[in-house]
C-alpha positions in Angstrom: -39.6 20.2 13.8 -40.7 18.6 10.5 -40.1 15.0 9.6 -37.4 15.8 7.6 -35.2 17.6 9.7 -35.6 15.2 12.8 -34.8 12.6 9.9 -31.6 14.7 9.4 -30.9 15.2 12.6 -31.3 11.1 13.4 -29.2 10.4 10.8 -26.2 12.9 11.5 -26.3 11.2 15.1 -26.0 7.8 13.9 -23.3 8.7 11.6 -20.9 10.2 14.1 -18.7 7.4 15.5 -17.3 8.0 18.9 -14.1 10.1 20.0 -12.2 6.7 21.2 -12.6 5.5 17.9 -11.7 8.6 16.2 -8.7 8.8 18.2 -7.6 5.2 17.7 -7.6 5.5 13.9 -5.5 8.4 13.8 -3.1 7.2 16.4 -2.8 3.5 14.3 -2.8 5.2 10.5 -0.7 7.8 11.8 2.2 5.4 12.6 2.0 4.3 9.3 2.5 7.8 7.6 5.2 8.6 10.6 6.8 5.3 9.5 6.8 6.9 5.9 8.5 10.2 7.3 10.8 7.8 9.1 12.0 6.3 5.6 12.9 9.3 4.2 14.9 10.5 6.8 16.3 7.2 7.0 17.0 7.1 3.3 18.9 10.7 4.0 21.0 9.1 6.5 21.9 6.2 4.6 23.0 8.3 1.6 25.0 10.6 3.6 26.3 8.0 5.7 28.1 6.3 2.3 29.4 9.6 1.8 27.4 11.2 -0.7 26.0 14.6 -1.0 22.7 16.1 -2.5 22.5 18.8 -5.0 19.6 21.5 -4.2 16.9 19.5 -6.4 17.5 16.6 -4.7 16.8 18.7 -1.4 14.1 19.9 -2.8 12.8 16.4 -3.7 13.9 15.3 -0.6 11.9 17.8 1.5 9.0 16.8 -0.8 9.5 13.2 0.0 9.3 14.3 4.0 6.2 16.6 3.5 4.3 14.4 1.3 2.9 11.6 4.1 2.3 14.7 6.6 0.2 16.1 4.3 -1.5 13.2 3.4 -2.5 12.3 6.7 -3.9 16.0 7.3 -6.0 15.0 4.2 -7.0 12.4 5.2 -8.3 13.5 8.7 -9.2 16.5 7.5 -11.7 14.8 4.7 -13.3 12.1 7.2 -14.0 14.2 10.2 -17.7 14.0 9.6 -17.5 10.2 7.9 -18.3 7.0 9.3 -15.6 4.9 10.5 -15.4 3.0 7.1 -15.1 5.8 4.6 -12.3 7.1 7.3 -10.7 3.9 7.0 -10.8 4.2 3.3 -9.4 8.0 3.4 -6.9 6.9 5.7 -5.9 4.0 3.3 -6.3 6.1 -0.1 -3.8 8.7 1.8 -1.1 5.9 2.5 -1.5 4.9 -1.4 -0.9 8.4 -2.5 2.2 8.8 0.3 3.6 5.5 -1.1 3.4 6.6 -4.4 4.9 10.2 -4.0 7.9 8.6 -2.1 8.5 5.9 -4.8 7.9 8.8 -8.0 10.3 11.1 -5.4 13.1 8.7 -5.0 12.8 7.6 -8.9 13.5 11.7 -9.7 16.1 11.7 -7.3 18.2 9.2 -9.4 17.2 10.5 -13.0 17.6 14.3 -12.1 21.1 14.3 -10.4 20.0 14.9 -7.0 22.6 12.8 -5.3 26.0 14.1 -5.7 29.7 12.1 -5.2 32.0 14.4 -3.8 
C-alpha cells in the first residue's frame, strides 16, 4: 500500500462518525421536518374545519406543501451520509431552511391563486 492510499484510507476512517450518532441526528432533525408535515396537515384541518373547501390548485399546492419537508429530509440524509457530523448538521439545517421556505412560498400561492374556496 502506498503512502497515499493508507493516507486515504486513515482519513475516510476518521471521517465516518458512529451509527448512534448518525441515528440520533436523524431521529432529532427529523421531528422537525415531521413537525413541518404536521403543520400542513394541521393547516388542512383548520381550513376545513371553518368550512372552507379547496379548489384542485390549492390541492395541488397543498400536496406540495406535505411533500416538500419529506423530501427535504431525504436530501438531506441522503447528501451527508459520508459527511462529518458538522456538514450533516449543516445539511440537516440548510433542508429545514428550504422546507420553511417552500411551506411559507406554498401557503402565500394558496391565497393569491384561489386555492381556498367558500362554499
Amino acid at each position: 500500500m502506498s503512502a497515499e492510499t493508507a493516507r486515504t484510507v486513515r482519513h475516510d476512517a476518521a471521517a465516518r462518525t458512529p451509527l448512534w450518532l448518525d441515528v440520533a441526528l436523524a431521529v432529532a432533525f427529523g421531528l422537525f421536518f415531521a413537525y413541518d408535515v404536521w403543520e400542513v396537515v394541521g393547516s388542512i384541518v383548520q381550513l376545513t374545519a371553518l368550512g372552507l373547501a379547496f379548489s384542485a390548485i390549492g390541492w395541488v399546492l397543498l400536496v406540495a406543501a406535505l411533500v416538500a419537508p419529506v423530501g427535504s429530509f431525504v436530501a438531506a440524509f441522503g447528501l451527508g451520509r459520508r459527511r462529518g457530523v458538522v456538514a450533516k448538521a449543516a445539511l440537516y439545517l440548510a433542508g429545514l431552511a428550504v422546507s420553511a421556505a417552500l411551506f411559507l412560498t406554498l401557503t402565500v400561492l394558496l391565497g393569491v391563486a384561489g386555492g381556498v374556496v367558500v362554499p
